[in-house]
N, C-alpha and C positions, 0 to 999 in steps of 0.2 A: 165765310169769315168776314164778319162786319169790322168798322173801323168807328169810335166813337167819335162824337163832335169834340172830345175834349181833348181828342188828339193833335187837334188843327192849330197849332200856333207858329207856322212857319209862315204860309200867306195868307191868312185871317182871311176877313172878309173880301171879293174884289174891288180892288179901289176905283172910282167914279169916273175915270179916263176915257176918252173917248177912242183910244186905239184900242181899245180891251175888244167894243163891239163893231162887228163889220160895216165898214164903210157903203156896201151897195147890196145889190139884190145880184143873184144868178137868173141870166133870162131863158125863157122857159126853152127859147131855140137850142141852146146849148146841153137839153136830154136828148138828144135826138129823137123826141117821139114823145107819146104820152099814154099812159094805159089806161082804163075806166076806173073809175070810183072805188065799182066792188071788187077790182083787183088791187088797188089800193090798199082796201080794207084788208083781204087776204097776205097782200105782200107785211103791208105792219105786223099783223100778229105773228106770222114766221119769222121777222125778223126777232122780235119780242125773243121767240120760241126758244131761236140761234142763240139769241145773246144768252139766256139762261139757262140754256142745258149742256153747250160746246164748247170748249174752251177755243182762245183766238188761234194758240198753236197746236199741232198736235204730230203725231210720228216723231216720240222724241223732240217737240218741241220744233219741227225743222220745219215743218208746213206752216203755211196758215189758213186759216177758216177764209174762205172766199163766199160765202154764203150770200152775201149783200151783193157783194159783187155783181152774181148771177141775177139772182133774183132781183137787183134791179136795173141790170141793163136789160132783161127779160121786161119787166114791165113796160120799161120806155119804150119798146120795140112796140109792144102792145101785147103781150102774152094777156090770155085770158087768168081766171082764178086758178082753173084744173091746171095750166099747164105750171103754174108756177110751184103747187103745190107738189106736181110730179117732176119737176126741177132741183122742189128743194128735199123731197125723200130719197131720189138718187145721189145728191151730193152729200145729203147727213149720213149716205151709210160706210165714208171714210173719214167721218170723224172721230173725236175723242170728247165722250163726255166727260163734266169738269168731275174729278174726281181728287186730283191735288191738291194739296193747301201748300202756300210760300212759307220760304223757311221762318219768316217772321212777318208780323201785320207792317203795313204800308200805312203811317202817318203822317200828319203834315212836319214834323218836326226831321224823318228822314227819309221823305220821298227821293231825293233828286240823290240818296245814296247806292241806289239798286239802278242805274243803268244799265242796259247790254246783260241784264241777267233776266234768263228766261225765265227761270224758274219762278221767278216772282209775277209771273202773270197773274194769276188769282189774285193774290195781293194787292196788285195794280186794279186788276177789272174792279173788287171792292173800292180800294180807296176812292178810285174817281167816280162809282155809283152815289159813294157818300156827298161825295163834291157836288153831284147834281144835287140832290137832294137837299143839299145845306143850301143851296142857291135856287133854291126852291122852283126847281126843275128848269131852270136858265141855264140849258145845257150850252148853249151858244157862248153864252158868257164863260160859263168855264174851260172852254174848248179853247178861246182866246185869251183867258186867264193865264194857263201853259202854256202854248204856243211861244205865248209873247215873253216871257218871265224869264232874266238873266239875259239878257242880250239875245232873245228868239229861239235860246239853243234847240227847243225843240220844235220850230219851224224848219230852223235848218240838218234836223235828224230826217226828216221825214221822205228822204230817197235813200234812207238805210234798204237791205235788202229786196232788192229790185222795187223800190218804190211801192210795196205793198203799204205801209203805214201811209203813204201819200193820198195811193187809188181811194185807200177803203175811209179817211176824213174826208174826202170828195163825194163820197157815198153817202155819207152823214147829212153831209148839208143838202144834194140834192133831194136823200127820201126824207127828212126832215124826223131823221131819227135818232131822240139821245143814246138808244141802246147801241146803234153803229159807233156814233160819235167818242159812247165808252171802250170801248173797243178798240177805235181807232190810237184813241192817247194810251192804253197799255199799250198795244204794237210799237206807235212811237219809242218810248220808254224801254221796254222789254230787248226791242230789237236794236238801240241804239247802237251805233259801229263802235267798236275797243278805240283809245286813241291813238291808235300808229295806224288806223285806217280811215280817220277821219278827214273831211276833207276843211277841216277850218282852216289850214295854215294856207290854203288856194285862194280860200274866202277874206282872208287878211291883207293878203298881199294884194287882190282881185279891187279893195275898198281902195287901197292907197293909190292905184291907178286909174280907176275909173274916171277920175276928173281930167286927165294929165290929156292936152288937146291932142298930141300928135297920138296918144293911144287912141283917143276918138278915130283920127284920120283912118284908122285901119279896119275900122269897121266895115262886117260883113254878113251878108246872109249866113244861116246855119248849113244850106245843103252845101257855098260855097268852102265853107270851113270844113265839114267832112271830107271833103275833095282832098284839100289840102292834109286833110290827117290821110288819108289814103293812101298819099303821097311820097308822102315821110320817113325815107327807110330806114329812121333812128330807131322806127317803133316797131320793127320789124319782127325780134326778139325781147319782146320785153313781159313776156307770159310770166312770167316768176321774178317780176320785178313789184317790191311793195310800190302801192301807189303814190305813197307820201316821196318817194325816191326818183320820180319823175315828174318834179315839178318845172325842170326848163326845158324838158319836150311841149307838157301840157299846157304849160300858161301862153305860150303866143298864139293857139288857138281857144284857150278861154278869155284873154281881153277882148277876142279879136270881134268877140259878138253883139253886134248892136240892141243897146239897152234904152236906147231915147225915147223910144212909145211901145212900152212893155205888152201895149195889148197889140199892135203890130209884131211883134216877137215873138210870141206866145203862139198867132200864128203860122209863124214860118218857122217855128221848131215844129207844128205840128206836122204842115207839111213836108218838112224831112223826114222825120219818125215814120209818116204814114210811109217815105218810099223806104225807108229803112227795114219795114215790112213786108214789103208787098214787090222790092225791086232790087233784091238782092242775092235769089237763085240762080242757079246756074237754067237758062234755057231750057226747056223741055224738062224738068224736073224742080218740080214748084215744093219746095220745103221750107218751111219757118223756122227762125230759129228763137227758140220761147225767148234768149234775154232779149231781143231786138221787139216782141210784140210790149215789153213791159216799157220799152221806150214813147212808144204813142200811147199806152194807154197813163203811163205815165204824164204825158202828156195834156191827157184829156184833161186829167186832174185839174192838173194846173188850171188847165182854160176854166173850170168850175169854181173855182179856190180864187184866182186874179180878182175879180169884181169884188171879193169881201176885205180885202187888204189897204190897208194905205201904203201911199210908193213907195216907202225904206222899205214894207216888208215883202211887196211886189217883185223889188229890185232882187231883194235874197231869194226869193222864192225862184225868182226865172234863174240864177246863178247856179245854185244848188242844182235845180234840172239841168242844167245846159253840163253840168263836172260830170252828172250820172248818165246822159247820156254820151259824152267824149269816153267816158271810162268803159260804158258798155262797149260801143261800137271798136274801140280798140282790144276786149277783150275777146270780140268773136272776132278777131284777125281782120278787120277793116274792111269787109268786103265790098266790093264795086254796087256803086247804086246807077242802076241803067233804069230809066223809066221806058225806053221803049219794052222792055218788059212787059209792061202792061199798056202801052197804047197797041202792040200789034198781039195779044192777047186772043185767040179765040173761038176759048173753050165754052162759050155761052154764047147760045142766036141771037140774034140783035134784039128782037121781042120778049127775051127773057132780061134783057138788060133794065131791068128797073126794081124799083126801092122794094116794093110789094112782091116781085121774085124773092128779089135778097133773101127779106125777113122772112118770108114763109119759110126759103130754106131753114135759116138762121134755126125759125124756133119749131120746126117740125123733123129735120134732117137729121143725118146721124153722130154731129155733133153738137147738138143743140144741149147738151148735159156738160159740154166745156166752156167754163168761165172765162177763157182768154177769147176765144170763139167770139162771144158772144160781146163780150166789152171792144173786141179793135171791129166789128160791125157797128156797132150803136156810137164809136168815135168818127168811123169813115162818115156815119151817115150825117152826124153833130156837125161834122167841119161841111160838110156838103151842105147845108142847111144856113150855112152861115158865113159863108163864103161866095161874094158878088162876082166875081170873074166866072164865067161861064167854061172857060178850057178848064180850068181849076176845077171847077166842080162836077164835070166828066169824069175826068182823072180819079174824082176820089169814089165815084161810080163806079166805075169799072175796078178800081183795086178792090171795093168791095165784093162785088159779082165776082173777081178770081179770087181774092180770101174763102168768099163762103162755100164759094164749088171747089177751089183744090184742095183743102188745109183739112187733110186728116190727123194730122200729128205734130209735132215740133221735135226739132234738134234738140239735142242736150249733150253734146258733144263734145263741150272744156270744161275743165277740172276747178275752175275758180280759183285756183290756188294763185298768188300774186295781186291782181287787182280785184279781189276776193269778189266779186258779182256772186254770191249765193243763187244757185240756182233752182230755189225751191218753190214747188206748187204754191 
């Protein structure tokens, strides 16, 4: 189902501004890694493959295609051609080829009508194939076209359902692929939150304080602010409380995060997420729980996405993360982040503690065909890479090394009902 150009008269042409295109480059430290040429070649054409024969959602719409996902945290690791290929035949065989048409075509005259309606994916994947197309193949440009349009609404959609619309435009720009890229704006779109689950009125309130100095005063790291929700025994009971209905528990720990050098922030939310991961089992029984790995890789995003942004949109960007991860970590019941967890750690001989252990497990073991697997390795290792304190970058060694040897599974353990975390593949 195509969509004419003569459709197009809601945002015409893109206007000549200079926040439409990204401000900087992603530098190449932040893939964690880099794959060859001719796995390159291979990874593009699969992706190509993806974008045209699967749709983004599938099982009733509840999943999403994580296809990219894999296959390119797979490459950055350095996966050869063979393995990506036997990557991407065991993940295509749970999905759903596109077989649906939306109940009606997707124009520029009422795009921004179909919100939070899944159905209309097909619709969406067309409409914005045409948008490249029309922009003759400046997918970049179109990708910021939307984003930005209407006060950013759909920059700040983009940790709708566990941050999958977020990971998978992070994925776009790093494999420098418009077929991701289209894919990513339907998921935005498609998955957008209803609004009595939205979190703008955080973000309203959030803008009116950020300047106000003595809120400055209270500024604090993120691992220190989880502490403090941990704490909390307002938040004790609040599983079947709509989100929007806990806004004066949530807001003293969402001003309470420092925003003055976003790329310093950005860091040390990752470094909470990473322990949010990695430091939150009970002793002697190492289990993950799936929403808390969508917090770091969530995460990762960001650190990819940051360098393309001017500061207004940096600023929303880090906000919006910091709501989705306060929301998660309060929906898996707060649990205690102990990093001795992982410094006294030891399930791995000192000689297998390194990057080239890791990854071999990573992309030869017998989880090497899970997507989550394989993106909170290729973040431990990104922050490890990029990250000058030496204790630090142990740390995120060794959570790796116990990531990739303990992690046969994830929790999926709360009902999402209340602060609605979907917790979907």
């Amino acid at each position: 189902m195509g969509n004419s150009s003569s459709s197009r008269t809601m945002l015409g042409p893109t206007p000549a501004l200079p926040y439409l295109l990204p401000e900087g480059v992603i530098p190449k430290s932040l893939h964690g890694g880099h794959g060859s040429p001719d796995s390159n070649k291979k990874l593009q054409q699969l992706l190509r493959a993806n974008e045209a024969t699967y749709s983004v959602l599938y099982h009733e719409r509840k999943f999403h295609n994580h296809i990219p996902h894999i296959l390119g945290s797979a490459f950055f690791l350095g996966a050869s051609s063979e393995q990506l290929v036997e990557i991407y035949e065991e993940n295509s065989k749970r999905l759903e080829i596109w077989q649906e048409d939306s109940p009606a075509e997707v124009t520029g005259d009422d795009w921004r009508d179909f919100y939070g309606l899944r159905e209309y994916q097909r619709g969406y994947r067309d409409y914005f194939t045409d948008e490249v197309v029309f922009a003759s193949f400046d997918w970049k440009r179109v990708v910021f076209k939307y984003l930005l349009v209407d006060e950013a609404k759909l920059l700040k959609g983009l940790t709708a359902d566990l941050a999958h619309p977020l990971i998978h435009l992070a994925y776009a720009f790093e494999l420098g692929s418009a077929e991701v890229a289209i894919e990513a704006l339907t998921l935005d779109v498609v998955c957008y939150p209803p609004k009595e689950d939205y979190e703008e009125e955080y973000m309203k309130i959030y803008v009116k304080l950020q300047n106000n100095p003595s809120i400055a005063a209270l500024a604090e790291d993120p691992i220190t602010i989880l502490g403090q929700v941990r704490d909390n025994t307002e938040l004790d009971n609040v599983s079947d409380t709509p989100f929007r209905d806990l806004k004066e528990l949530i807001l003293p720990f969402l001003i309470r995060l420092d925003l003055s050098n976003p790329n310093d922030t950005i860091y040390q939310i990752s470094y909470a997420t990473s322990l949010l991961v990695t430091a939150t089992h009970n002793k002697g029984d190492y289990q993950v729980d799936f929403a808390l790995v969508h917090t770091l890789t969530a995460s990762h995003a960001v650190l990819i996405l940051l360098p393309l942004l001017p500061m207004q949109y940096k600023i929303s960007l880090l906000v919006n993360l910091w709501i989705f991860i306060l929301r998660t970590y309060i929906q898996v019941g707060r649990p205690l982040i102990n990093p001795n967890l992982i410094w006294e750690y030891g399930g791995v001989q000192h000689e297998q503690m390194t990057w080239d252990h890791i990854v071999d497990l990573a992309l030869t073991g017998p989880m090497m065909f899970d997507p989550h697997y394989l993106k909170v390795i290729r973040a431990l290792k990104a922050l490890y890479e990029n990250t000058p304190d030496d204790s630090v970058r142990e740390l995120y060694l060794r959570e790796a090394a116990m990531f990739a040897t303990e992690t046969k599974g994830y929790l999926k353990d709360f009902s999402g009902k209340g602060l609605n975390v979907r917790h979907n593949h």
